[in-house]
N, C-alpha and C positions, 0 to 999 in steps of 0.2 A: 212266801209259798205256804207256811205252814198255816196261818189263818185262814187261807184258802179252801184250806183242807174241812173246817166246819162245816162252812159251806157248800164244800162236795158232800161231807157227810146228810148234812140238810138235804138235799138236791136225791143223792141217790137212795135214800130212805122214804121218799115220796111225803116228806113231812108238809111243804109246803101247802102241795095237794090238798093232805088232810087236813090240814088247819082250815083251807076255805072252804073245807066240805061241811067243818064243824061251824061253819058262822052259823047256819042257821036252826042249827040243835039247840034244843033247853033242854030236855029229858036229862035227869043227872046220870041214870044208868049208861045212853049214848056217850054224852059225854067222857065217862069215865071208861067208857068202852073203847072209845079214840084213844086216849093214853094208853091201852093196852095195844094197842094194833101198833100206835108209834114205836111204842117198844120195843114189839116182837119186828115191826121191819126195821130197825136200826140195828135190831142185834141180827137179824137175819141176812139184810142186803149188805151191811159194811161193820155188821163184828169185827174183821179182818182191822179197819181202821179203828174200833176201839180197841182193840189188846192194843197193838201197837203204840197208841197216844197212853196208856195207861204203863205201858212198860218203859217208853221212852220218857215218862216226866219223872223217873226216878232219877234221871242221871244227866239232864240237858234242863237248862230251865225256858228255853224256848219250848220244847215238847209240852212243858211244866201248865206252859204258861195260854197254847193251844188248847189244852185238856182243861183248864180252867173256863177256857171260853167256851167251848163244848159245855160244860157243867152249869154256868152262868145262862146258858141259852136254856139248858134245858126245865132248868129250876124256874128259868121266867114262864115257860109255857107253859109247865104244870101249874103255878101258880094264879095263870090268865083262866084256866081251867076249873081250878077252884077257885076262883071269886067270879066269874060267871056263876058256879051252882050257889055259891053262897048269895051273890047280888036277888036271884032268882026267888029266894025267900026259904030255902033248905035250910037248915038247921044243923051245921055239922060241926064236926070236931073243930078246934081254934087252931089242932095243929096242923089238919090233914095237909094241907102241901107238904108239911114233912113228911108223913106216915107215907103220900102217896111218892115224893119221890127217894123216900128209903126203898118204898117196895119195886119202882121201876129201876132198882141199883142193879147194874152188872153184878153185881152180887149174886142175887137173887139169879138172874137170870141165868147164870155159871150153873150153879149149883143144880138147878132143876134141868137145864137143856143139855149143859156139858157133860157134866157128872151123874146126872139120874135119867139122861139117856131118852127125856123129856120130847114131846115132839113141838114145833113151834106152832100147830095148832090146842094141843095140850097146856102151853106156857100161855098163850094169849088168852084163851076161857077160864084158866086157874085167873092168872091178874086179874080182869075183869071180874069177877065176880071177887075176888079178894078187894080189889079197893071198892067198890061198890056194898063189899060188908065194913070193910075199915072206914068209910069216910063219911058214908050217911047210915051205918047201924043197921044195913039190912039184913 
């Protein structure tokens, strides 16, 4: 059941959607504009299911081991994301997958929507234009 649950996460996020919307983007700005929109609708449509997987792999290593797979999917798509801008002939950081998914961390996203009271159209134009300066130096 609980593998399942990525895949609901997937599904109710409209992730899938977006990914076939971005086949046919090159603009790195677009691009990197889809990670923020991914973002803001995973934390918006099913936050509810990340705290949960993030609270529950403290103490279950099946929760443990769901939130990894979450994590693993998500790192691949940021990834697919920046090697299309870089394939493209950009010029960017070596690390940006890391930069960009430190910056799309619940972390982040806590702190500025939970805590500073942030709106999620506020959190989605801050990302966006934040990896768009972090990843290609605009």
């Amino acid at each position: 059941m609980l593998t399942g649950l990525v895949d609901l996460l997937d599904d109710e996020a409209g992730i899938p959607d977006l990914m076939t919307a971005s086949e046919g983007m090159t603009d790195p700005g677009e691009l990197l504009g889809m990670l923020a929109k991914v973002s803001r609708q995973v934390r918006e449509r099913c936050g509810d299911i990340v705290t949960i997987l993030g609270s529950g792999a403290a103490v279950d290593p099946d929760i443990a081991a769901t939130q990894n797979e979450a994590g693993r999917r998500h790192r691949l798509g940021v990834e697919m994301i920046i090697d299309r801008i870089r394939t493209s002939g950009h010029a960017i950081d070596p690390r940006a997958a890391d930069i960009a998914v430190a910056l799309l961390s619940a972390g982040v996203h806590d702190s500025l929507v939970a805590d500073a009271d942030w709106s999620y159209d506020d959190y989605e134009a801050w990302l966006k234009h934040t990896l768009t300066t972090a990843v290609l130096g605009e």
